[in-house]
Each structure stands twice: as C-alpha cells, then as structure tokens.
TORKE-143253 format. One line per field, with one value per residue: x, y, z of N, C-alpha, C in turn; residue number from 1. Coordinates in steps of 0.2 Angstrom, whole numbers, plus 2048, in hexadecimal, padded with zeros to 3 digits. Example, Ala and Ser with C-alpha at 12.3 -4.5 7.8 and 13.67 -1.06 7.14 Angstrom:
2
n.u = [842,840]
n.v = [7E4,7F5]
n.w = [827,823]
ca.u = [83E,844]
ca.v = [7EA,7FB]
ca.w = [827,824]
c.u = [842,840]
c.v = [7F0,800]
c.w = [827,827]
k = [1,2]
% end
This chain:
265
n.u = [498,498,494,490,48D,481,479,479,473,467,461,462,468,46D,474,47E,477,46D,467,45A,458,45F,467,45A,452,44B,442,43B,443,449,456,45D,45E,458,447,43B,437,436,424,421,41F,40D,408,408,3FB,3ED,3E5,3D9,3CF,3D5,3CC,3C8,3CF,3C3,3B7,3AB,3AA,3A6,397,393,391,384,38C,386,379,37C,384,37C,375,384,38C,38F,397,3A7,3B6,3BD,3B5,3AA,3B0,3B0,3A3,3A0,3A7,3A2,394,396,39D,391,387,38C,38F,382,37C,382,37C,36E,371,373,368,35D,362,36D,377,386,389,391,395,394,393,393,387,385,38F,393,392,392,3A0,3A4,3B2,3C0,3C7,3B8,3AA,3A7,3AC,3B5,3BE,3C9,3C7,3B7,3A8,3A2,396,38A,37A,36A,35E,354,34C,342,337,332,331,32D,334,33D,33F,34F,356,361,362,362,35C,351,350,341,33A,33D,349,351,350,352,35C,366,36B,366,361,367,366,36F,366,361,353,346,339,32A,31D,30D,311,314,322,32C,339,340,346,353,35F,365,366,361,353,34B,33A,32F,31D,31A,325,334,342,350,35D,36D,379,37A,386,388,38E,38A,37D,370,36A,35E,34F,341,336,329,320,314,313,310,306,30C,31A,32B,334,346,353,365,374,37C,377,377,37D,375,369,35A,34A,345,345,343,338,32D,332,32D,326,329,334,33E,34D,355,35D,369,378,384,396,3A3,3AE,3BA,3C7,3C7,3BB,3B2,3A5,394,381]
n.v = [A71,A83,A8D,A9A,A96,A92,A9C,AA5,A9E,A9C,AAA,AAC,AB1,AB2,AA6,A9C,A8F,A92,A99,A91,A85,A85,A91,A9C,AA5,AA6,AB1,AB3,ABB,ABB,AB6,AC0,AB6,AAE,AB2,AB5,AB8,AC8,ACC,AC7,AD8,ADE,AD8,AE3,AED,AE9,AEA,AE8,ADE,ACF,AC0,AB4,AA4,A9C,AA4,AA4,AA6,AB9,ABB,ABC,ACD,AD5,AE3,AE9,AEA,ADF,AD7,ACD,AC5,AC2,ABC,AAF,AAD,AA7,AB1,AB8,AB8,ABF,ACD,AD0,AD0,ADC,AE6,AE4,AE8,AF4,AFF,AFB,B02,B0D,B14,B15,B1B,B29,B2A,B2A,B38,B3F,B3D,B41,B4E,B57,B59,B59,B65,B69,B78,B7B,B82,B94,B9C,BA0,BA8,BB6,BB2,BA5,B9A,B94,B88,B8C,B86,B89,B91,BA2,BA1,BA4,B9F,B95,B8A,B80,B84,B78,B74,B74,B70,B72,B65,B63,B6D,B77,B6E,B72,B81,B8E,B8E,B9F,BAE,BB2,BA8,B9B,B8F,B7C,B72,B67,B67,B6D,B63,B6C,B71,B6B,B68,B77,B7D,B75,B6E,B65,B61,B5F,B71,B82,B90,BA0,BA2,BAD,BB2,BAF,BA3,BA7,BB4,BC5,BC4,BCF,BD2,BE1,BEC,BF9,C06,BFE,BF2,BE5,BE2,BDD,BDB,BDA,BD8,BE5,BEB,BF2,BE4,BE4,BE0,BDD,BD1,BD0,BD5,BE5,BE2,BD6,BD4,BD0,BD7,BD5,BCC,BDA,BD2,BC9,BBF,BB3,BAA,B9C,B93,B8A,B89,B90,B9F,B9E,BA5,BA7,BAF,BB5,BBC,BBE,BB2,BA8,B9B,B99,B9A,BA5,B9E,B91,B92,B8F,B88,B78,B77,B6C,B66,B6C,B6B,B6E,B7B,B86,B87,B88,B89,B81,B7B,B84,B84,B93,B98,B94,B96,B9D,B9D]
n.w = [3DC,3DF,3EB,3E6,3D8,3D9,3DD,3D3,3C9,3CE,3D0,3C0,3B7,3A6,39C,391,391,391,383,376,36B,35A,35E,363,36D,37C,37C,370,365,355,34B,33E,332,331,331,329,316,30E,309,2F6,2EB,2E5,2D4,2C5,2C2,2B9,2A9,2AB,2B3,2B9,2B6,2C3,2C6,2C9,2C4,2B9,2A7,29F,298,289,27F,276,26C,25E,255,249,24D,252,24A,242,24F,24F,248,240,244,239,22D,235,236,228,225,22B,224,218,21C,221,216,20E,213,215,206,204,20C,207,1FB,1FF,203,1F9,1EF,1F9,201,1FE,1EF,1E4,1D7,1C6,1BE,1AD,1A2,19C,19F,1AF,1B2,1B8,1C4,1C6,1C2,1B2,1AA,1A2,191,18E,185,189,196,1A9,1AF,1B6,1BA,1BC,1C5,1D5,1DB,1E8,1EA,1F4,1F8,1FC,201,1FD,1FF,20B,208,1FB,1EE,1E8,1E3,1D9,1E0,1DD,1D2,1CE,1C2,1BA,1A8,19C,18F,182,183,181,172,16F,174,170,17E,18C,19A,1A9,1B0,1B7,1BC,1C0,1CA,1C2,1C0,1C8,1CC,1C3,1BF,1B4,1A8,1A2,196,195,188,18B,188,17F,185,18D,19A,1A7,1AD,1BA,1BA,1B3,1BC,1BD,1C1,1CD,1CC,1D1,1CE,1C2,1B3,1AA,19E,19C,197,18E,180,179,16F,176,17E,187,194,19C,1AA,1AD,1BB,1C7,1C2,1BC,1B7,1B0,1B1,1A9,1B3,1A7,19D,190,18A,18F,18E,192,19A,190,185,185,18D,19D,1AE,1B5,1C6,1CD,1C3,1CB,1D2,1DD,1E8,1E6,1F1,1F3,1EF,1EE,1E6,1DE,1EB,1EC,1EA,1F4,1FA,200,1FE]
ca.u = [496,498,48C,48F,48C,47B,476,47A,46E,461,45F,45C,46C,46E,47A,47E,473,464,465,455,45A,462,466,453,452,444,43E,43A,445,448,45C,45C,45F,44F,444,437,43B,430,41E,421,41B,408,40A,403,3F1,3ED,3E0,3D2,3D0,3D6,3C7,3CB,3CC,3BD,3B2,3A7,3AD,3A0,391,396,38A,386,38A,385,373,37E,389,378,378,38B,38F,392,39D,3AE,3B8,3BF,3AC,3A5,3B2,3B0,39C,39F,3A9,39C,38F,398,39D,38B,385,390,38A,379,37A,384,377,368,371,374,361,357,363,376,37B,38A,388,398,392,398,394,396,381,385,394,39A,38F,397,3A5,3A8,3BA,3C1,3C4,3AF,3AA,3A5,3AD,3B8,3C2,3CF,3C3,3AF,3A6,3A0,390,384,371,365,359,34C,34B,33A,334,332,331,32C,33A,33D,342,355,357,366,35F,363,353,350,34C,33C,33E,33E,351,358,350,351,363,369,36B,361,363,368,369,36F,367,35D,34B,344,332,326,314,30B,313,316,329,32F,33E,341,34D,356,365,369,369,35B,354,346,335,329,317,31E,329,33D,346,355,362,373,37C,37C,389,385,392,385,375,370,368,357,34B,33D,330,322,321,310,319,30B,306,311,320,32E,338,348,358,36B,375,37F,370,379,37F,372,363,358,342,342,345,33F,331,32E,333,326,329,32B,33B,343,353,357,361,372,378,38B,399,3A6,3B2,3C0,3C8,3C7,3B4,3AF,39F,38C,37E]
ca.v = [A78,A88,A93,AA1,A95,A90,AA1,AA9,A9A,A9D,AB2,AAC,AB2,AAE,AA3,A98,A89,A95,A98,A8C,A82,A8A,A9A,A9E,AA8,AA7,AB6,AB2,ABA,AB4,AB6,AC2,AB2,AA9,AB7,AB3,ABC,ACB,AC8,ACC,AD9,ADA,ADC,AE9,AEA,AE5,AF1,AE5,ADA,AC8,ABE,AAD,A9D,A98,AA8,AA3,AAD,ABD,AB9,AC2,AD1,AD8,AE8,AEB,AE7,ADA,ACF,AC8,AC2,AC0,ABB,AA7,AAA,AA7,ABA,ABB,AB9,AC4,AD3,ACF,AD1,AE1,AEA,AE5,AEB,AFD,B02,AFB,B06,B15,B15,B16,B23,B2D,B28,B2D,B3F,B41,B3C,B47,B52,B5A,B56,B5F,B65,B6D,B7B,B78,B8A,B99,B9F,BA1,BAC,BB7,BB0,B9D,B9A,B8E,B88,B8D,B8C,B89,B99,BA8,B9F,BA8,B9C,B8F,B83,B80,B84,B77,B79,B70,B70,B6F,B61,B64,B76,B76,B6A,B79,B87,B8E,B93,BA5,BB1,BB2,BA1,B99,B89,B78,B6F,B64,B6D,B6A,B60,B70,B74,B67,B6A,B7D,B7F,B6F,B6A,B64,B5A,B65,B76,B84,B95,BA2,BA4,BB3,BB2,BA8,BA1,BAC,BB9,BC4,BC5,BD3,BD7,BE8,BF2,C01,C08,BF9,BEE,BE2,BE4,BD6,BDD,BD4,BDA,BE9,BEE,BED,BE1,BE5,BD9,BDF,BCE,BD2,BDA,BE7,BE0,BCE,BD8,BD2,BDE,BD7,BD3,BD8,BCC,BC8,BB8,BB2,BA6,B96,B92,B85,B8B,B95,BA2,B9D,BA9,BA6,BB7,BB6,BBC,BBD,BA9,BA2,B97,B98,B9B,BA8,B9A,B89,B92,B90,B82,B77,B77,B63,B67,B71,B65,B70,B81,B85,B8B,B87,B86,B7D,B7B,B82,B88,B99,B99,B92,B9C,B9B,BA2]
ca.w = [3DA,3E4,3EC,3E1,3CF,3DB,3DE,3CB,3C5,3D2,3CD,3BA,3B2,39E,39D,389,390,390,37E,374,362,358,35F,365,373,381,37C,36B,35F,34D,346,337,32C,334,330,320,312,30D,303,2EF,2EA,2E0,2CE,2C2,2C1,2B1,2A7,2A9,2BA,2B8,2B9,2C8,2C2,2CA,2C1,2B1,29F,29D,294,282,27D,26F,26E,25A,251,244,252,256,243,243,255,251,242,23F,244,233,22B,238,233,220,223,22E,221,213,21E,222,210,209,215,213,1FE,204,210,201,1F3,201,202,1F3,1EE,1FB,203,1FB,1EA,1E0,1CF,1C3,1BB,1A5,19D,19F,1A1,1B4,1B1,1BD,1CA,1C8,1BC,1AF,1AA,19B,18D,18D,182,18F,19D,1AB,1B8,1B4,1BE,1BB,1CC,1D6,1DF,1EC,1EA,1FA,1F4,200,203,1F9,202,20F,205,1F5,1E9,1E8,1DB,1DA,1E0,1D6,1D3,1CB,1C1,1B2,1A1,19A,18A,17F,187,17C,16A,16D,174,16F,181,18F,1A0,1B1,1B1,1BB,1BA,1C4,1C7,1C1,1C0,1CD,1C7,1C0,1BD,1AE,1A8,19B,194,18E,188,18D,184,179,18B,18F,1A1,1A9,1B1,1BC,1B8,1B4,1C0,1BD,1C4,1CE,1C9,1D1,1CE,1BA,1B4,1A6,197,199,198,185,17A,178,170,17A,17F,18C,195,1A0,1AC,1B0,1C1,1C8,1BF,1C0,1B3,1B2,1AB,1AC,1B2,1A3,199,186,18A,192,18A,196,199,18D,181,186,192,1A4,1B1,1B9,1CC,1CC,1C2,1CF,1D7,1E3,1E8,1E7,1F8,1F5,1EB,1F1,1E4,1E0,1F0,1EC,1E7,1F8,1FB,203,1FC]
c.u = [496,492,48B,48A,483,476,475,474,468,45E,45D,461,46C,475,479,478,46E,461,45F,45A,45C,463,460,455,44B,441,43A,43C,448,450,459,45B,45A,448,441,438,434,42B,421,41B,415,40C,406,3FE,3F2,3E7,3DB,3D5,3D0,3D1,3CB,3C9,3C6,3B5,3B0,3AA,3A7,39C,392,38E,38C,385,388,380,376,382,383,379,37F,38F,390,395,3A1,3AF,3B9,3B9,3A9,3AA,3B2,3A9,39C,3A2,3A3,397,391,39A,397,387,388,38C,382,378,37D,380,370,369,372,36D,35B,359,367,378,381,387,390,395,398,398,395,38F,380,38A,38F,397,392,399,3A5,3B0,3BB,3C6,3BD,3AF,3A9,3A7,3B5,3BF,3C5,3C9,3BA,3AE,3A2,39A,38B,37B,36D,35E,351,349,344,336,330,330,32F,332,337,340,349,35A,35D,364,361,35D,356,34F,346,33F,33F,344,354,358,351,359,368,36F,368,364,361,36D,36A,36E,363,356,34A,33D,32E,31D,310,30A,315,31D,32C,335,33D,348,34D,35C,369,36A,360,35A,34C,342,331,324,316,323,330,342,34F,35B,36C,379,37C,381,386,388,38D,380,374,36A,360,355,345,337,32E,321,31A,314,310,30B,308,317,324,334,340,34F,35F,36E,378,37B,371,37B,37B,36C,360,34F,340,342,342,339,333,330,32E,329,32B,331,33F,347,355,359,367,375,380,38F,39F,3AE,3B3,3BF,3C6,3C3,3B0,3AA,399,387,377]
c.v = [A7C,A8B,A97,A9F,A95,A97,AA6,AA7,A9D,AA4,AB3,AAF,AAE,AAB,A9D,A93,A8D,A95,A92,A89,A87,A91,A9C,AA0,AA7,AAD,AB8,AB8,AB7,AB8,AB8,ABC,AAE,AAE,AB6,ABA,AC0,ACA,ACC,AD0,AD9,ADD,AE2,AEA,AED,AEB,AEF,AE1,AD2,AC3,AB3,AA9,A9B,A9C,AA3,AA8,AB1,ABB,ABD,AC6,AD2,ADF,AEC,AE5,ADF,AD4,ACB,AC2,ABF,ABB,AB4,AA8,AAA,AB0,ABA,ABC,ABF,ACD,AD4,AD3,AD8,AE6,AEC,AEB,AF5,B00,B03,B04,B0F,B19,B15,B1B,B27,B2E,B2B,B35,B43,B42,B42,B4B,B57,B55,B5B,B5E,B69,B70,B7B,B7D,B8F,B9E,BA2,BA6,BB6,BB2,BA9,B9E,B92,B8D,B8B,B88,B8B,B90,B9D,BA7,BA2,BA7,B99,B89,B84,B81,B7D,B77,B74,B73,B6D,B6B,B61,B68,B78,B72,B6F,B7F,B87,B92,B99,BA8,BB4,BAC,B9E,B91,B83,B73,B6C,B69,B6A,B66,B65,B72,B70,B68,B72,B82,B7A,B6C,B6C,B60,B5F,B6A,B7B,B8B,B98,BA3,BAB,BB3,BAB,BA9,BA6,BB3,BBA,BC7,BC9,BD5,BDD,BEB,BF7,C00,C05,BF2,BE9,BE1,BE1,BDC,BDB,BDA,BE0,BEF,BEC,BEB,BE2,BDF,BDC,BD7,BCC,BD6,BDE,BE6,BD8,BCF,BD2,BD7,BDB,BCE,BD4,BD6,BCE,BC1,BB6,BAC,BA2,B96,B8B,B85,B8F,B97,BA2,BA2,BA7,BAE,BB8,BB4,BBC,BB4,BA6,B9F,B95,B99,B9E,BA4,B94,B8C,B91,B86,B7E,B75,B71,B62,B69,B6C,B69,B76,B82,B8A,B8B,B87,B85,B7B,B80,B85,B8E,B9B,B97,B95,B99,BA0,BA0]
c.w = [3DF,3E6,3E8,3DD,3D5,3D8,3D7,3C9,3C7,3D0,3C5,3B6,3AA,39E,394,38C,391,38A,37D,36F,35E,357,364,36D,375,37F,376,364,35A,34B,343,333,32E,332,328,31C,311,308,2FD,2EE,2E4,2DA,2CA,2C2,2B9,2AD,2A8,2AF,2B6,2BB,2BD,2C3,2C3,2C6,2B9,2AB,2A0,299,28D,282,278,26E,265,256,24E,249,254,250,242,247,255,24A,242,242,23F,22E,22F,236,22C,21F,225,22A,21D,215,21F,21C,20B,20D,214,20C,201,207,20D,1FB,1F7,202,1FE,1EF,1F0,1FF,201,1F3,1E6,1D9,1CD,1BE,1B3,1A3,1A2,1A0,1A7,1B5,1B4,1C3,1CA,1C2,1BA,1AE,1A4,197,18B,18C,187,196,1A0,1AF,1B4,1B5,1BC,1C3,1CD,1DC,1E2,1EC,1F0,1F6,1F5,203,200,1FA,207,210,200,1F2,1E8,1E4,1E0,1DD,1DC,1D8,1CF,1CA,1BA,1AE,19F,192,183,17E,182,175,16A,16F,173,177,187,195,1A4,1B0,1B7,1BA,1C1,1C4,1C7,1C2,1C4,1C9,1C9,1BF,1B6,1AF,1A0,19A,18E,18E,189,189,181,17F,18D,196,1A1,1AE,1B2,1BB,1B8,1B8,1BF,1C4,1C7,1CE,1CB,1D1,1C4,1B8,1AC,1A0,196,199,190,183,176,175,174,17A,187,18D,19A,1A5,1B0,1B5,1C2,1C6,1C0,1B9,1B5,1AC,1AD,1AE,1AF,19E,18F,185,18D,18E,191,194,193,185,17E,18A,19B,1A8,1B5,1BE,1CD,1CA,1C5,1D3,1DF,1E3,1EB,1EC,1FA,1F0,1ED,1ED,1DD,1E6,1F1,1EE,1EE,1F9,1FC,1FE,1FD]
k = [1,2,3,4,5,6,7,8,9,10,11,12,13,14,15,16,17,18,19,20,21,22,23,24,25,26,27,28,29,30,31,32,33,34,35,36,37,38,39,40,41,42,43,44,45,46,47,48,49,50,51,52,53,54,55,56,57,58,59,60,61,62,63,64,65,66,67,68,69,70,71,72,73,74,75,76,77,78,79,80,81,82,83,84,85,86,87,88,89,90,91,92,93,94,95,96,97,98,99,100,101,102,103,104,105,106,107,108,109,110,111,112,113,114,115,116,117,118,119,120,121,122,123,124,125,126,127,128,129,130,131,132,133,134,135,136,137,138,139,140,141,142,143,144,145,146,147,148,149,150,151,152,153,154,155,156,157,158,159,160,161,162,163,164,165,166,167,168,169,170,171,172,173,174,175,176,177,178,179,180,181,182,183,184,185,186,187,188,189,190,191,192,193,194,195,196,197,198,199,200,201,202,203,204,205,206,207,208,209,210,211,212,213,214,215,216,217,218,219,220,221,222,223,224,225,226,227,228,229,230,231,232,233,234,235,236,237,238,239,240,241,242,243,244,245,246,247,248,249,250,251,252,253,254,255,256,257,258,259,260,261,262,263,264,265]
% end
C-alpha cells in the first residue's frame, strides 16, 4: 500500500467500508424506508366517554319517584306501567280541574241572548253555534258574588215544576241578600229597582225588556236574585224565587267557543 492510501486513511476520509449494516451511517441516520410509519390518528370522541375496561358499570339512579317501585322489572313492564301511570294521572288532573277550578258549560236557550248566544233553530236564539263558556270554580271561595255577575248555579227544586226544567243554569245576578227587588213598569217596558233605586242595566236591549207584571221581591239572606238578559224568555227568580249561595258553581269569565265569540268578562 502507498503512502498516500496511508495518509487518506489516517485524516478519517469516508470511504464504502465506513458505512454500518445496512446502510447505517455513523451518524445515525435512518433511510426513508427505515423510518416508522406515522401514529394513527385518535378517533372521534364519542358523545359520552368510553368507560376502561378495568372501570366498574355506574351505580343506576333513580331519577323518578316510580323506578324505585319499577327498577327490577322487565323494560317492557316498566314502560307499560309508566304509561298507565301517566294518563291515570292526566284524568285526574282533568277531573280535579274541572271539580275546583275551570269547568265548561254550552249555553241551550236563548234567556242569555245577546249577551251569550244559543244555536238555532232553538226558539229566540241568534248564532249558527251555541256559546261555549268557562266558570271560575273558586272565585267565591275569595270573594262574595256581586250583582251582574253572569253566573252558573243549580236551580232550587222549584225550577223544574215551574218551568218544566231544572239542573244548571246560566243567568245574571240581580239582587244580593237582602235586598228588595222591584219591577216596574214604564211605557209598557218592565224595568228592575233595588230598594227603590233603578237599576242601570246597559247589556239589555229594549225589544227583550218584557212588559210586566209588576211585582216586589224580598231577596233572603244568604241568597241571591237571579235574571236572564233576555227578560221575555227567561224563567228565572221572579218565578222559582231566590238562589241559595251554596247553589252558586261558579262565574262565567270566558267564552271560548266559537272562534269568533272568543271573549273575557
């Protein structure tokens, strides 16, 4: 070997026998195709965290009064009983409103006329449709009924043999306990006065006035005079007498149907 190849070796020149195993340089890089391939990436995240294998299941809670009752039945029993449960309850919460709070009535004649309409063809009556109307149940609970009041009440048992019917009616109060209640006439038109003072009555019209005859009413304590505004068609106190407060269902504060009739009062 010459001097030179001595001298090349000695200064450390790269030469092939330097190369490592395959490839590998002393310096430590890694060939493209030696090179680990890149991490996948993570997946979706999930809506709810994936609980480790090694984690326990959640302790089940109950989050309604009945799963404590239910919680070991079958799922198709426990949704069977949860319906039950929901519509018994429904009917009850409908039946307890209707009881002591909101109930509807459908007015039948035409005693209430213009104020609420019946249908036709009911004699004196002025709409296609009968009005229907909600009564606050428990507004006297609160309050004492007050004259003008459009109220809905039993009849005493006079109502039936005297106008051949009876049940729930819907009229206005006129006279509160004990007062007196007189019709008199003017110009061939009967016109209501509390303990002689005349009653201003602007929800009458003057074609349903009737024409007499005139009487005198003392109205009981505890009771209440009771007239329809459609004073020629109505059978009301001046007939059967007064109401007794215990009678009184409630006050009619709505009328709801038809469409049109929607109104408060």
């Amino acid at each position: 070997m010459s001097g030179v190849d001595e001298r090349e070796r000695s200064a450390g020149g790269a030469s092939p026998d330097a190369a490592g195993p395959e490839g590998e340089m002393d310096s430590g890089w890694v060939l493209p195709e030696q090179q680990p391939p890149p991490p996948a990436p993570p997946p979706p995240a999930p809506p709810f965290s994936w609980p480790a294998s090694h984690e326990q299941p959640a302790h089940h809670e109950f989050h309604h009064p009945l799963d404590r009752v239910t919680g070991n039945l079958p799922r198709r029993l426990r949704i069977l009983v949860d319906w039950v449960v929901t519509i018994v309850g429904a009917v009850a919460i409908v039946l307890a409103i209707k009881a002591w709070v909101v109930n509807p009535y459908r007015i039948p004649s035409s005693s209430m006329e213009p104020t609420l309409h019946c249908g036709r063809p009911a004699p004196g009556c002025e709409a296609r449709f009968s009005d229907r109307v909600l009564a606050n149940r428990f507004v006297y609970h609160f309050r004492d009924p007050a004259r003008g009041d459009v109220i809905v009440f039993q009849t005493p048992p006079s109502a039936k043999a005297k106008c051949g019917a009876g049940g729930t009616f819907v009229k206005r109060i006129i006279g509160l306990p004990n007062e007196t209640v007189q019709v008199k006439l003017r110009r061939g038109a009967a016109y209501v006065f509390i303990d002689g003072k005349r009653l201003d009555e602007p929800y009458i019209e003057q074609d349903r006035r009737d024409i007499g005859p005139a009487e005198s009413f003392k109205v009981p304590a505890g009771h209440y005079f009771v007239m329809g505004d459609n004073r020629s068609q109505s059978c009301d106190s001046r007939v059967w007498g007064s109401v007794p407060r215990e009678n009184l269902i409630g006050k009619v504060f709505m009328t709801y149907w038809p469409p049109q009739r929607i109104s408060f009062r």
